[in-house]
Structures are given as structure tokens and as C-alpha cells.
Legacy VTK file of the C-alpha trace (Angstrom):
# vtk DataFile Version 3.0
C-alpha trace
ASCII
DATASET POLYDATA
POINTS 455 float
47.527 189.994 28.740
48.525 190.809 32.633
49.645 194.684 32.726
53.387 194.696 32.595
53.779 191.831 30.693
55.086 190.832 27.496
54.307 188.284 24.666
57.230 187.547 23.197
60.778 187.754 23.301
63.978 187.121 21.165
64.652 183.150 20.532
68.078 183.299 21.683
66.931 184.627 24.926
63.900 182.117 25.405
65.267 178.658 24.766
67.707 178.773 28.032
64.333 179.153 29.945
62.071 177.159 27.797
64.720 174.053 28.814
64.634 174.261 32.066
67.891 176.258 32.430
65.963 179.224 34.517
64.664 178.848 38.356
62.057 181.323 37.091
58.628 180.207 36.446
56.040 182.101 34.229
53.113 183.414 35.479
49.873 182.634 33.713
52.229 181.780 30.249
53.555 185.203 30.118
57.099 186.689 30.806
57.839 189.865 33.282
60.253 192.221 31.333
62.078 191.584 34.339
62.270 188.016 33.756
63.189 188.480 30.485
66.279 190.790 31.243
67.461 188.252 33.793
66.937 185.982 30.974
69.070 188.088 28.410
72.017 187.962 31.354
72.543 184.339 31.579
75.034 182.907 29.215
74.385 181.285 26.224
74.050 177.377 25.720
77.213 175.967 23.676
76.554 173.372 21.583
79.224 170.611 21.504
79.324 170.269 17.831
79.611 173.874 17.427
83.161 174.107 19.948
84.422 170.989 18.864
87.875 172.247 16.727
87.844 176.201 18.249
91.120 177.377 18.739
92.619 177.574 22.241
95.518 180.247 22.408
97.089 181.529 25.399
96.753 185.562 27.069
99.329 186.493 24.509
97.329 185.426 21.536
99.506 182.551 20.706
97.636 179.039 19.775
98.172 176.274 22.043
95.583 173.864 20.456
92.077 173.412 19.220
89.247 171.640 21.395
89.431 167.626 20.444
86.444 166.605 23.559
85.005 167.774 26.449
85.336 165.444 29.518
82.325 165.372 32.134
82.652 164.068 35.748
80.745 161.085 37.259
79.480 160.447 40.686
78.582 163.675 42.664
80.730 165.383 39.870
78.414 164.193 37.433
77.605 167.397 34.956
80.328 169.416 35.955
82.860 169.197 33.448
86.377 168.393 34.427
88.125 169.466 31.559
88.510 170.361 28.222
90.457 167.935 25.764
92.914 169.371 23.133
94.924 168.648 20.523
98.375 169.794 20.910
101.917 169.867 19.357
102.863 167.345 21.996
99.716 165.151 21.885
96.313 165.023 23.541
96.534 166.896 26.361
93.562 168.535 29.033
93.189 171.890 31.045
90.541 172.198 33.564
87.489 174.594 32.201
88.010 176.831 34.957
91.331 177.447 33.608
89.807 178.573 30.676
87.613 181.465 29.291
85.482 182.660 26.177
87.265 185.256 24.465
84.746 187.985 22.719
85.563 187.323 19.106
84.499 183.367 19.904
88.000 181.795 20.664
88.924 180.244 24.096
91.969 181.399 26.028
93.896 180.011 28.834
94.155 181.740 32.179
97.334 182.735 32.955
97.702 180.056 35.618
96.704 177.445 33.157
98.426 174.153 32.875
97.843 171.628 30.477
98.521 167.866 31.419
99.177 164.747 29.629
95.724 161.904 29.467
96.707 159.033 30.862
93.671 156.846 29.790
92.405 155.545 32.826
90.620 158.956 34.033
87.170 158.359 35.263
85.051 160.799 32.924
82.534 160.456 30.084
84.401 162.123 27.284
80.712 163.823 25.253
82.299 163.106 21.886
83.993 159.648 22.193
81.292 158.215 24.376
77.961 160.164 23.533
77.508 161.650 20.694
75.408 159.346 18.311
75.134 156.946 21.146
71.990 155.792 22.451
71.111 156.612 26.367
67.642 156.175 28.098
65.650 158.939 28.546
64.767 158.446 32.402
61.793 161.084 32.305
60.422 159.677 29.020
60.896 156.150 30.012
62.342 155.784 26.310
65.440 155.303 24.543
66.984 158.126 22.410
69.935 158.360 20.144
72.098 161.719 21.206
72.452 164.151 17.791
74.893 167.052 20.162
75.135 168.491 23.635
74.663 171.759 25.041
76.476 173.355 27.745
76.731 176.694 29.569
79.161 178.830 31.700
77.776 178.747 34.871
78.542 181.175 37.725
79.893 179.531 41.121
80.643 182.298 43.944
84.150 183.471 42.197
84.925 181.501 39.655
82.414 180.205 36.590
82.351 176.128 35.696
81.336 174.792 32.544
78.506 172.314 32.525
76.645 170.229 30.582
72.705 171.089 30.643
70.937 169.087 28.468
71.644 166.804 25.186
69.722 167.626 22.201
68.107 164.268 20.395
65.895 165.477 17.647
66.180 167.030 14.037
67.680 170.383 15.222
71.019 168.721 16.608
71.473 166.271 13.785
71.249 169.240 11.515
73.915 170.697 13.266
76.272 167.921 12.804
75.389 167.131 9.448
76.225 170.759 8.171
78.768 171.223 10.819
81.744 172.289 8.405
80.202 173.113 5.380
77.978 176.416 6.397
80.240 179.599 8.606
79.254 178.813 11.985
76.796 182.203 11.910
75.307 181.015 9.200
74.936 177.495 10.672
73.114 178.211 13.997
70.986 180.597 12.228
69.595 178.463 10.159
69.210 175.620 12.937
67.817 177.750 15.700
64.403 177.627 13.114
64.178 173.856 13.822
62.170 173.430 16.882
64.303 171.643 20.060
63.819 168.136 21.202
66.234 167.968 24.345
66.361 166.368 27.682
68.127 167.162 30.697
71.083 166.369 31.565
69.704 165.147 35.079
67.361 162.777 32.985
70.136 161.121 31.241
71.158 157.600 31.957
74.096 156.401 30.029
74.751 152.777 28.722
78.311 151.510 28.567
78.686 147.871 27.496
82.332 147.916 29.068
82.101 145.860 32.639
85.338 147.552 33.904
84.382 150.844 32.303
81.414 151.006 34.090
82.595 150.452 36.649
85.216 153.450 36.889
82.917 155.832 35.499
80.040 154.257 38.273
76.915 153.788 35.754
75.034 152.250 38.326
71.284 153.294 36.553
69.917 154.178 39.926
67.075 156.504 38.274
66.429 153.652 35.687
65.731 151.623 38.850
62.999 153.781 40.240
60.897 153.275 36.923
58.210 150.683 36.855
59.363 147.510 35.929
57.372 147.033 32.595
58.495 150.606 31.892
62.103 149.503 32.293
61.296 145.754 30.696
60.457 148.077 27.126
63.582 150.114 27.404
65.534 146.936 27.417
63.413 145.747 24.428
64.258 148.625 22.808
68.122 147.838 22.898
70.814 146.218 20.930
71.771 142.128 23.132
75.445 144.106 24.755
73.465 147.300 25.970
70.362 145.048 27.564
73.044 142.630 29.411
74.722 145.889 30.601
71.817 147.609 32.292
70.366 144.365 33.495
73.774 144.218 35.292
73.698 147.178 36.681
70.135 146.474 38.388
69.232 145.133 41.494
68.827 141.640 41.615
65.190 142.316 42.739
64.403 144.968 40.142
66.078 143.264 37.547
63.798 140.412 38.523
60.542 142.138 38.115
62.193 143.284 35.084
62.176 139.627 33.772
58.884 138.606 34.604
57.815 141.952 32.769
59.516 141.364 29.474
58.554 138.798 26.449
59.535 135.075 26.853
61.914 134.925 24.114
63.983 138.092 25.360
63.557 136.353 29.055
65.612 133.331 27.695
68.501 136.049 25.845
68.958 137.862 28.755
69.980 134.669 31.448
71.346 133.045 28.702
74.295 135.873 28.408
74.616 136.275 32.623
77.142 133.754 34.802
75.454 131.566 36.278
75.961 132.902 39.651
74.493 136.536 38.768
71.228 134.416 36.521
70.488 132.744 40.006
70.683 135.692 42.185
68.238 137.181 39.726
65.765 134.111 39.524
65.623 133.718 43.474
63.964 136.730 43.397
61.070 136.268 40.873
57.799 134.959 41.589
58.459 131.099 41.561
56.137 130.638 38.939
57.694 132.869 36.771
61.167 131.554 37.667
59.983 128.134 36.716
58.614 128.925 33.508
61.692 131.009 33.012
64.331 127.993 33.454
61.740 125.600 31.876
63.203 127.210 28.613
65.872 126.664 28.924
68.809 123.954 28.064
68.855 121.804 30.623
72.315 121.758 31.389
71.791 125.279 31.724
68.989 125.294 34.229
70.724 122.764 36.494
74.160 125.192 36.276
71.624 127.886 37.497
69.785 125.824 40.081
73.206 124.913 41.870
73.676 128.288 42.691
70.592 128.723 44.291
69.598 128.772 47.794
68.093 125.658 48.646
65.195 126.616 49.751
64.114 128.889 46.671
65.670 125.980 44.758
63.561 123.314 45.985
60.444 125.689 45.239
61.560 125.469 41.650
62.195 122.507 41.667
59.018 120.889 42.266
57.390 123.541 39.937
59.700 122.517 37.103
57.299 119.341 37.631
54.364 120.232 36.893
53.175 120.591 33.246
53.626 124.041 32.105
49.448 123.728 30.855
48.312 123.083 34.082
47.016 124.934 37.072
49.953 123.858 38.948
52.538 124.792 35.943
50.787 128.509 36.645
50.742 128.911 40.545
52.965 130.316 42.682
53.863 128.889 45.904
54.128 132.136 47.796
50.709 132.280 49.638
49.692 132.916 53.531
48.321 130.282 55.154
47.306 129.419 59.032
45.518 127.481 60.721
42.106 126.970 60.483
41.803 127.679 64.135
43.638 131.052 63.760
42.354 134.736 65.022
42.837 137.620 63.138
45.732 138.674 65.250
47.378 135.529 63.841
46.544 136.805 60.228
47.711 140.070 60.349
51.367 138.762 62.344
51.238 136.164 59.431
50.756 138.857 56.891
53.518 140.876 58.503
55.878 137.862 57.806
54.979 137.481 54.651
57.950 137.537 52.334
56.906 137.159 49.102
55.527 140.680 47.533
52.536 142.530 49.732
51.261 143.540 46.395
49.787 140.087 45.348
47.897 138.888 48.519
44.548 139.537 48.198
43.035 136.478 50.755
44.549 134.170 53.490
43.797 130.454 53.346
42.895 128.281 56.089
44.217 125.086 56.256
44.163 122.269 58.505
46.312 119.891 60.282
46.844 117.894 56.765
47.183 121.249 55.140
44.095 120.447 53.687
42.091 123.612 52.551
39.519 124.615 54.722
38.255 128.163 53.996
39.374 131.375 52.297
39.418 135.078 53.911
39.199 138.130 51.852
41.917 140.478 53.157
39.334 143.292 53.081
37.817 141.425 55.691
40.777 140.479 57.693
42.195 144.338 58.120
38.619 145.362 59.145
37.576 142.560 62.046
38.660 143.222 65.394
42.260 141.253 66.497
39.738 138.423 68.615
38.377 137.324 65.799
37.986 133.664 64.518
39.269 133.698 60.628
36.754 131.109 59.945
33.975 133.112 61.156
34.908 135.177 58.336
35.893 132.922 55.746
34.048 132.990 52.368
30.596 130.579 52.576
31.395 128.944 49.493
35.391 128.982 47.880
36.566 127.870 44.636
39.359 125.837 44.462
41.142 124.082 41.226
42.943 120.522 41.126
46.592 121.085 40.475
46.208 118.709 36.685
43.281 121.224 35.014
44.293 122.803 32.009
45.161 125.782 32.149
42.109 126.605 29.678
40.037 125.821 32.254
41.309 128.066 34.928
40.906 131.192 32.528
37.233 130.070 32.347
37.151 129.810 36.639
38.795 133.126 36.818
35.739 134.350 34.021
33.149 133.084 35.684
33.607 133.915 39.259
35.868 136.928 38.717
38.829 135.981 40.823
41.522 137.602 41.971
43.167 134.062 42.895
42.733 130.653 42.906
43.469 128.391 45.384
45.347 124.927 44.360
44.848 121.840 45.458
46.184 118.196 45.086
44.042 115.085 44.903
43.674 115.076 48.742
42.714 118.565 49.234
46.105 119.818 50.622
46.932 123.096 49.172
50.084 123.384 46.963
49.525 126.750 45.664
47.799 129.655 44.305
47.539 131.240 40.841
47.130 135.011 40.759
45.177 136.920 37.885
48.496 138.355 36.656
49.537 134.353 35.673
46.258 134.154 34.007
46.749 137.370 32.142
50.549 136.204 31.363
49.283 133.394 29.875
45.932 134.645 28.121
48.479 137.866 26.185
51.237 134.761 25.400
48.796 132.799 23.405
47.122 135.955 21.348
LINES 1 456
455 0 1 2 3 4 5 6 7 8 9 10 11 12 13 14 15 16 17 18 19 20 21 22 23 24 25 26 27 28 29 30 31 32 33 34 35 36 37 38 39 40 41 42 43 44 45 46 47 48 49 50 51 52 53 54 55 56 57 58 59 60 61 62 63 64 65 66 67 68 69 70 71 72 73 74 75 76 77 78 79 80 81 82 83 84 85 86 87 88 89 90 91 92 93 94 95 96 97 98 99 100 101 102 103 104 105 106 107 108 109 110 111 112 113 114 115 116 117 118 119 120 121 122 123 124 125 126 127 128 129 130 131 132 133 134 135 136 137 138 139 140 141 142 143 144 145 146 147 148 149 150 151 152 153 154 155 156 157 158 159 160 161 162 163 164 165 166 167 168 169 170 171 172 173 174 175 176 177 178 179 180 181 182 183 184 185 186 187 188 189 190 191 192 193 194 195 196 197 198 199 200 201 202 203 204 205 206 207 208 209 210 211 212 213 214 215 216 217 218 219 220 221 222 223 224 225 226 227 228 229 230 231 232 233 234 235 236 237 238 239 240 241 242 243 244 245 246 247 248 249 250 251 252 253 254 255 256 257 258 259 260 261 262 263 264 265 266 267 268 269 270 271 272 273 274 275 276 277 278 279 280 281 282 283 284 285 286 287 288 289 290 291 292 293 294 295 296 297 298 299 300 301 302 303 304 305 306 307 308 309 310 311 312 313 314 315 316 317 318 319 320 321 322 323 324 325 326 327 328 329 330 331 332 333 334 335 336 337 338 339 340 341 342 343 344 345 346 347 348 349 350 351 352 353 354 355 356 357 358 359 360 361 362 363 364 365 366 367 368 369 370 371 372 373 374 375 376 377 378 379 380 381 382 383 384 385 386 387 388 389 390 391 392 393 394 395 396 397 398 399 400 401 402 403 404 405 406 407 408 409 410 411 412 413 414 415 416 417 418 419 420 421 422 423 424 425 426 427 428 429 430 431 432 433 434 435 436 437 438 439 440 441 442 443 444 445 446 447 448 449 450 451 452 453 454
């Protein structure tokens, strides 16, 4: 152990900095007993379930009400609670928390400036009782979705006055504990006993809410931006972890092109749920931006009445991609290709690859070789983009086109392009009709899709 350090330290001390609650950071695991007395000066975390019912009085001792809720801003006020919720003589009534302060024998009291006003019901706050507590929320950290079991907040200091704010929400056997025995045990007695069951908590920073309530959402502005910044097959399991109204109200909330990566992450069955419960409009604005492939196989499942209804909304260019995809037999090589690919002329330099590259609006992420076509848009050679990036701009593309390139007929069965892919180990695989002309390419993903559908 480092001289002047320490091992250990009281529990009710160490949990505020073993959640996060502490800008300190340990040094080699152990604890200054500096650290620890800056520690044993910041204020305890409240748990919800244990404040829920105290008594608020005023300065001269007199009750005014007991705590009903605590309601939490949104927005840049998200965290910082904006009030505390009683129950009153006259009704349900709130008082901002800095209007309010811990007395020492564990009552609240009301400043003598305090004034209490009536809730109108159209405030936009999260109230942590109402709208959390026993509610499931995504864990944005843990790319999971939780069920909250009580909330903890703590008096925080701000220049001269102190807020109250919520810090983290407690999801594992310690805060269910709490609120079963909540009542039944003296509230000593109570978080003794619970502060021996180890924490499971997350951050309030980490916490993305789900409200099912269009307009509600709205006010409060749930807009899942961290959700967003996920991966999308991280964010396609949270939605299959979640009851049909929850799923529609994240996918919502998305962008149309995360919540179409989304979609072409998630199982075929829960593909078809999800656009079946969106407008039509907010389904197409969604499938414009998936791979057409995927889109295709998508609104292949479809009713047909329904996939027309989502077609007319599209643009008619993306449409007409569909479209002639929707043709194809889903088995086939062409019933797996996309049509986004790069393509020039056969004639074409490397300067012209890289500008057409450049242009490219489809996803980067995918293109792994540029075709060469000719005049007939008949296939004519393929270029590694390893190879493109690394020749100089003067280049001729067909000087560096692959001696010998495997193309597939757009009718094979899709059997047999899992074997191509096999045998040659492709990354993609040029598609071709009965004249040669290229009408698309299928990617390894498609093949994988397609491989992990029929296991």
C-alpha cells in the first residue's frame, strides 16, 4: 500500500464516489485520507423511495404537506430538478427545490420566501414517480434495456444557493428492496439493511427515457440523440428488447437514416411490425434511405396495398429503384443486389474514379471495387479500390483492372452465389443480365443476411 494511503473507508462515504458522483480519481485503487474527507463532505444521495411522503412544514414548524413526486427538467435543464410535488390541503401543488431545505432531524422545510403554486398539467418535466419508477428506459452506456427499481439524488452546491439533482437511477436488487419494504421497516432500519445489497445503477447522463405519448414527447423533447450515436445493430436489439408502443416510439424519434440502418439490422418479422405501425409518409422516408435491396425485401413482405401506399410517397427516383427490384425473385442474385454501385467508363483514369467515388451517394462503407463498363453498360473489368487510392491520378482504370473477374447472371439462385462468394472469397459480386450489362452488385453483408435467415 502507497505511504499515506488507506484501504478502506465507511460505505456511506464510498458509494457517492464509487458512482461516479466525485471528480476525484484513485490512484493505483487506493484512497488519500484527503480524498476521503472531501468524500465525507459531500452530501448524501437521497433515494426517491425513501423521500417520497416526508413531511414539508414551514420555518415555524407548521406542516404544509408531504412530498407526492419530484419533477426533473428536460432539454439543457435535464437533471436539474425543477421542483418538488406535494400534497396539500388545497390540492397538488409544487415549490421549487431551491426553495426548500433538509432540516437535521430528516424533515424538509420551506424557505421563508417559499411559494407554492398550483400544477397545471401541461408543465414540461418528467415527474420520477409517475413516469419512471418501474418503467423501462435504455441504458445508453450498456446498450441495454433496464427496468428503473428508485432514483437517487443529491443536494448539490451552485455558487450561493444548492439545487437538487438527480444522479443516477438504481436498477438492480438493492432498489427493488427498497420499494418492496418501503413502509413496513423504520426508515433507519430500512437503508441499513439495503446498503448490504451491492448497487447496480447508471447515470443519470446515460439514461434515455421512452414515452409512448407522441405529444408528450414532444413537450418533454425525448429526441434519443445518445441512442442515435449507438451502432445500429446495437440499437436494432434494444428495440427487440421492447414492448410494439415503446419500439414505434423510439423508431420515431430516430433519424430517418439511422432508423434505416436500424431496419436492415433487425429480424424480418420485427422489420414488417415496425412499418406496419408508421404513416405511410414517415415508412417511406425511412425506406428511401435503406440499401435498396434491403428496402425491397422489406416491402416485398408486405400487403400489397400497403407497399404501393408506401411507394407513392417515395421519391421517384428511389422508387423506381424499388421498383424494378420488387421484380426480381427474392432467390435470385438479382432479388439480393443492390443497385448502389460506382461505375465509369471503361476508358476512365483514376482521377475519374476517385471524383466518381467522391459522388458516390450510397454508403462509403460498402464499396470495395469500381466497375468498368462500356458504352452498352456492358461489364468490362473490375478495380480493387486498394488499387485505385494507390495509382497515380493519370492512370488508365483498365490497366489496373482485375485479369480475370467473376460475375453472376441476375436468374442464379441465390444458393449458388453463397457458393461464388465461398469459393473465390468475395467481397462483391458483380451482376449481370443476359447481355452482359450490369444491373447490380451483391455485397457479402446480403450473402450473410441471407445465409443467418435460413439457419
Amino acid at each position: 500500500m502507497p505511504p499515506g494511503y488507506v484501504a478502506s473507508f465507511t460505505e456511506q462515504n464510498a458509494w457517492p464516489f464509487l458512482r461516479g458522483a466525485s471528480p476525484l480519481a484513485p490512484q493505483d485503487g487506493w484512497y488519500t485520507q484527503a480524498e476521503i474527507r472531501i468524500m465525507a463532505d459531500e452530501a448524501p444521495l437521497r433515494s426517491l423511495t425513501a423521500i417520497l411522503g416526508t413531511p414539508i412544514t414551514s420555518v415555524t414548524g407548521r406542516v404544509r404537506g408531504r412530498l407526492r413526486d419530484v419533477a426533473v427538467g428536460t432539454g439543457d435543464e435535464a437533471g436539474r430538478v425543477a421542483g418538488l410535488v406535494l400534497k396539500t390541503r388545497k390540492g397538488v401543488e409544487i415549490v421549487s427545490s431551491k426553495q426548500v431545505r433538509w432540516t437535521s432531524g430528516g424533515a424538509l422545510e420551506l424557505r421563508p420566501d417559499a411559494t407554492l403554486s398550483t400544477i397545471q398539467g401541461d408543465e414540461n418535466f418528467i415527474l420520477l414517480r409517475q413516469d419512471l419508477l418501474d418503467r423501462q428506459i435504455i441504458d445508453v452506456h450498456g446498450r441495454k434495456v433496464v427496468r428503473v427499481n428508485d432514483v437517487n439524488l443529491r443536494w448539490q452546491s451552485n455558487g450561493s444557493d444548492d439545487e437538487l439533482c438527480v444522479m443516477e437511477v438504481e436498477v438492480g436488487l438493492r432498489g427493488a428492496a427498497r420499494r418492496l419494504l418501503s413502509g413496513t421497516l423504520p426508515r433507519r432500519t430500512l437503508e441499513n439493511l439495503v446498503s448490504r445489497l451491492p448497487p447496480r445503477v447508471i447515470p443519470w447522463n446515460f439514461v434515455d427515457m421512452i414515452e409512448v405519448d407522441p405529444t408528450r414527447r414532444v413537450k418533454l423533447n425525448i429526441e434519443h440523440e445518445r441512442l442515435a450515436q449507438l451502432h445500429p445493430s446495437d440499437i436494432a436489439d434494444i428495440l427487440e428488447d421492447l414492448a410494439p408502443a415503446e419500439r414505434e416510439a423510439v423508431l420515431r424519434t430516430l433519424d430517418e437514416e439511422v432508423a434505416a440502418e436500424t431496419l436492415e439490422e433487425v429480424e424480418p418479422k420485427l422489420q414488417k411490425s415496425l412499418v406496419q405501425a408508421l404513416d405511410s409518409e414517415t415508412a417511406a422516408g425511412i425506406v428511401e434511405e435503406m440499401d435498396p435491396s434491403a428496402a425491397a425485401d422489406l416491402l416485398a413482405e408486405l400487403p400489397e396495398e400497403r407497399t404501393e401506399a408506401i411507394l407513392e410517397e417515395m421519391d421517384p427516383e428511389e422508387r423506381q429503384e424499388v421498383k424494378e427490384l420488387l421484380e426480381f425473385r427474392e432467390d435470385s442474385a438479382a432479388g439480393r443486389m443492390t443497385t448502389e454501385y460506382i461505375a465509369v467508363p471503361v476508358s476512365a483514369m483514376v482521377s475519374d474514379g476517385i471524383r466518381a467515388l467522391r459522388g458516390f451517394e450510397g454508403d462509403p462503407e460498402t464499396v470495395t471495387e469500381i466497375y468498368l463498363i462500356d458504352s452498352g453498360e456492358v461489364l468490362k473489368g473490375v478495380v480493387p479500390l486498394a488499387r485505385l487510392v494507390l495509382a497515380r491520378p493519370e492512370t488508365r482504370l483498365e490497366v489496373l483492372s482485375e485479369p480475370r473477374f467473376i460475375s453472376v447472371q441476375f436468374d442464379r439462385h441465390e444458393n449458388d452465389v453463397a457458393e461464388l462468394f465461398d469459393k473465390y472469397n468475395l467481397r462483391a459480386l458483380p451482376v449481370v443480365d443476359k447481355a452482359g450489362k450490369l444491373v447490380g452488385v451483391v455485397e457479402a453483408d446480403h450473402v450473410i443476411a441471407f445465409l443467418r435467415a435460413r439457419a
